[in-house]
C-alpha distance (Angstrom), angle and dihedral (degrees) to the residues before:
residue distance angle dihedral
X1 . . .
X2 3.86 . .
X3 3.52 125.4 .
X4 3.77 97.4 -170.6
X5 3.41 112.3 66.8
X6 4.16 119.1 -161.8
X7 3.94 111.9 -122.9
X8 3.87 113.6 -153.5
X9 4.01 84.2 -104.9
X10 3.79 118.9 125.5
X11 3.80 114.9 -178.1
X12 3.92 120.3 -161.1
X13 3.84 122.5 -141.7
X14 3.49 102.6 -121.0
X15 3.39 101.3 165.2
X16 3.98 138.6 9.3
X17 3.83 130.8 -169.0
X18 3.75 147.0 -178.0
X19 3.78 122.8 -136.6
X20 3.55 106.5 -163.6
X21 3.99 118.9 -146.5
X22 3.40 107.1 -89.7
X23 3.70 145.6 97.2
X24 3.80 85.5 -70.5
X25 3.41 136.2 83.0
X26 3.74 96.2 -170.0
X27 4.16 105.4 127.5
X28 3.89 122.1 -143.4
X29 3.77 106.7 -140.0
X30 3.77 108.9 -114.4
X31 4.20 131.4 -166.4
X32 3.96 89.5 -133.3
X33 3.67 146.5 13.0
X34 3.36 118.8 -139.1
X35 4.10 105.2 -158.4
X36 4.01 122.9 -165.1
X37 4.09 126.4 174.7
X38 3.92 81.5 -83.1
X39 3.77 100.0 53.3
X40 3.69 117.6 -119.8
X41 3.31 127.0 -6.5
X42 3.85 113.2 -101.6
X43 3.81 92.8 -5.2
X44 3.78 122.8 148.7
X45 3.49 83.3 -114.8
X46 3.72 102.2 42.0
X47 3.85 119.2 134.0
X48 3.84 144.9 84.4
X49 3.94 84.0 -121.6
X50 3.64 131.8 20.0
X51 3.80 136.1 -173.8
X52 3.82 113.7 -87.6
X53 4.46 120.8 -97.9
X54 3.20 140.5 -166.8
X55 3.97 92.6 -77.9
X56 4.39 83.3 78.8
X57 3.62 99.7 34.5
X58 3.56 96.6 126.5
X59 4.20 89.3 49.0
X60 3.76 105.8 40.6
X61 4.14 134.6 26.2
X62 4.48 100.0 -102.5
X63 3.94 103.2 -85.7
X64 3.53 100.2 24.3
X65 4.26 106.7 139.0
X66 3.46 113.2 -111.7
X67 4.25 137.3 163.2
X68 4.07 102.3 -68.0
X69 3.82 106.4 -126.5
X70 3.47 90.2 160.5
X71 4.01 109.4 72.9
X72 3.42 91.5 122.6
X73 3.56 145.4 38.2
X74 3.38 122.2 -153.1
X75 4.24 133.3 -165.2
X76 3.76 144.2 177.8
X77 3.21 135.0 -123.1
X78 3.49 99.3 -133.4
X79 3.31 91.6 52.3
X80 3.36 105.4 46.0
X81 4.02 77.4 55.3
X82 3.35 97.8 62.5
X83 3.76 97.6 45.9
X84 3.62 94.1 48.9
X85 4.52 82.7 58.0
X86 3.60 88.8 47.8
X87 3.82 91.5 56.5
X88 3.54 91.0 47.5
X89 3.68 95.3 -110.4
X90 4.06 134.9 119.3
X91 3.33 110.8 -127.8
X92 4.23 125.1 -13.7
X93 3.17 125.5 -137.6
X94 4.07 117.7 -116.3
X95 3.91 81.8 -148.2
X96 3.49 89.4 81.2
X97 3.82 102.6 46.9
X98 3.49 106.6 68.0
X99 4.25 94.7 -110.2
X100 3.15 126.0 174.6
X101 3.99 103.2 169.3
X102 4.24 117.4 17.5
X103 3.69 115.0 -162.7
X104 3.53 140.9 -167.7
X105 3.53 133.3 -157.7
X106 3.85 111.9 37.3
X107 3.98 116.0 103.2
X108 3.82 117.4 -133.3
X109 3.91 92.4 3.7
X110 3.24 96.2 166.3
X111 4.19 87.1 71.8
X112 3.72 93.7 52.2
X113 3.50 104.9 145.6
X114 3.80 110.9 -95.6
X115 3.86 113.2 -107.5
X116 4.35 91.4 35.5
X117 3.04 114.3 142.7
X118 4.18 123.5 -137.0
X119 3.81 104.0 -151.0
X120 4.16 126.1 -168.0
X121 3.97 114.6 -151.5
X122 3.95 91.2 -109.0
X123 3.82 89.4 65.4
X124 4.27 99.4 -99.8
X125 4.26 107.1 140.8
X126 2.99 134.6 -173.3
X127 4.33 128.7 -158.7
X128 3.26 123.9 -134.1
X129 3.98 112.3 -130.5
X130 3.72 102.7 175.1
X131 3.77 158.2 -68.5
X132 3.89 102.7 -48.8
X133 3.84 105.8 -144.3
X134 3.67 123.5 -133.3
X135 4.08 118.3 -101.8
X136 3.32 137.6 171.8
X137 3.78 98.7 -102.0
X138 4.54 84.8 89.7
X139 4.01 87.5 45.4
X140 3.62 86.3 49.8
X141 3.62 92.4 56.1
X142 4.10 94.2 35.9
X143 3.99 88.1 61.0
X144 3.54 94.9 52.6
X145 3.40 93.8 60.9
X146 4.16 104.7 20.1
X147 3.50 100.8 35.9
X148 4.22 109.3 -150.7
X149 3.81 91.1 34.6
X150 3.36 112.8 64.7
X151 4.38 96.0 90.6
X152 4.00 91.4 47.8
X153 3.47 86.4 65.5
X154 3.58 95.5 77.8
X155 3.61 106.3 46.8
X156 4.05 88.3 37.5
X157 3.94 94.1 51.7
X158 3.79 91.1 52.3
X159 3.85 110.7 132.4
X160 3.49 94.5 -0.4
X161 4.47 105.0 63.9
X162 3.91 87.3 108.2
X163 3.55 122.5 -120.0
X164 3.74 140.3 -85.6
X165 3.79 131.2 -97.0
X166 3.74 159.4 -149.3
X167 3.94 133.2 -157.9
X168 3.52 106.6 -131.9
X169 3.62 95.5 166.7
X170 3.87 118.9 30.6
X171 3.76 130.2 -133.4
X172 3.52 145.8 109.2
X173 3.91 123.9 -55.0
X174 3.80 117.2 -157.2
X175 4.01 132.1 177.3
X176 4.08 106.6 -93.0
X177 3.74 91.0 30.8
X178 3.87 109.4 135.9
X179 3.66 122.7 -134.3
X180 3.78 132.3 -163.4
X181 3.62 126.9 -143.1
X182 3.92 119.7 -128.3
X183 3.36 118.0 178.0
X184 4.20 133.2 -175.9
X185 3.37 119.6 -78.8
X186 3.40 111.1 -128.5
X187 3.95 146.7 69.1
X188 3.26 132.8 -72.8
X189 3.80 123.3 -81.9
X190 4.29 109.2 -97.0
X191 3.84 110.7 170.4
């Protein structure tokens, strides 16, 4: 019996980027991701196990290895959208933000349940690890370029910077794919 069960959600890859390792996390926008076990090749984020952050603190001792669930980082649109208003700004650009995948078409994506999975038709999925925080690596990167803007980004992007992921099944990635939304099967947690 399943324990993923398909929503009638459909997301559309509207935008893709590398982050190259570095200090950085400015992304170069790319045509096509091309996803392995490890994530993407040379990515910031690259690796089947990374050192441990701040996101664990209270589990591990900062740099400890642990299971990488966090190879990619993925955004809406919609989102995105509504940050960019909050900050007083038009439009902002994904460059900034550290994306790797930008989709369109799920409401609320940033409270995706974790452990969904985001599925193309040729069998590449993705995991959902979590909600990825804002920080003030984007704002960083926002006042380099928009000068004035870069420390609303934090407060604006709150519950809505996306969440981190996983490649469970590799493949390649490319702008236009489609990708359905599965989501665990069970209820919420009450204790």
């Amino acid at each position: 019996m399943p324990v993923l069960r398909k929503t009638e959600f459909v997301a559309e890859v509207a935008w893709l980027g590398h982050v190259p390792a570095g200090k950085s996390i400015r992304a170069l926008p790319v045509e096509k991701l091309d996803l392995g076990f490890s994530g993407e090749k040379d990515a910031r984020h690259e690796g089947v196990n990374r050192a441990s952050c701040v996101r664990v603190k209270n589990l591990y001792t900062q740099g400890t290895e642990i299971r990488n669930v966090r190879q990619l980082s993925v955004l809406s649109v919609e989102e995105i959208q509504a940050t960019a208003q909050e900050m007083g700004l038009t439009q902002l650009d994904p460059t900034f933000l550290g994306v790797s995948i930008l989709l369109r078409g799920i409401p609320d994506f940033t409270h995706v349940p974790p452990s969904s999975r985001l599925q193309v038709a040729d069998g590449l999925t993705i995991t959902v690890d979590m909600e990825n925080r804002p920080c003030v690596l984007p704002g960083r990167e926002i006042e380099s370029d928009q000068p004035g803007y870069g420390a609303a980004f934090k407060p604006a992007a709150q519950g809505r910077r996306g969440v981190t992921a996983w490649v469970e099944r590799p493949g390649e990635l490319r702008l236009g794919d489609k990708m359905a939304l599965f989501v665990p099967d069970q209820r919420a947690w009450k204790p």
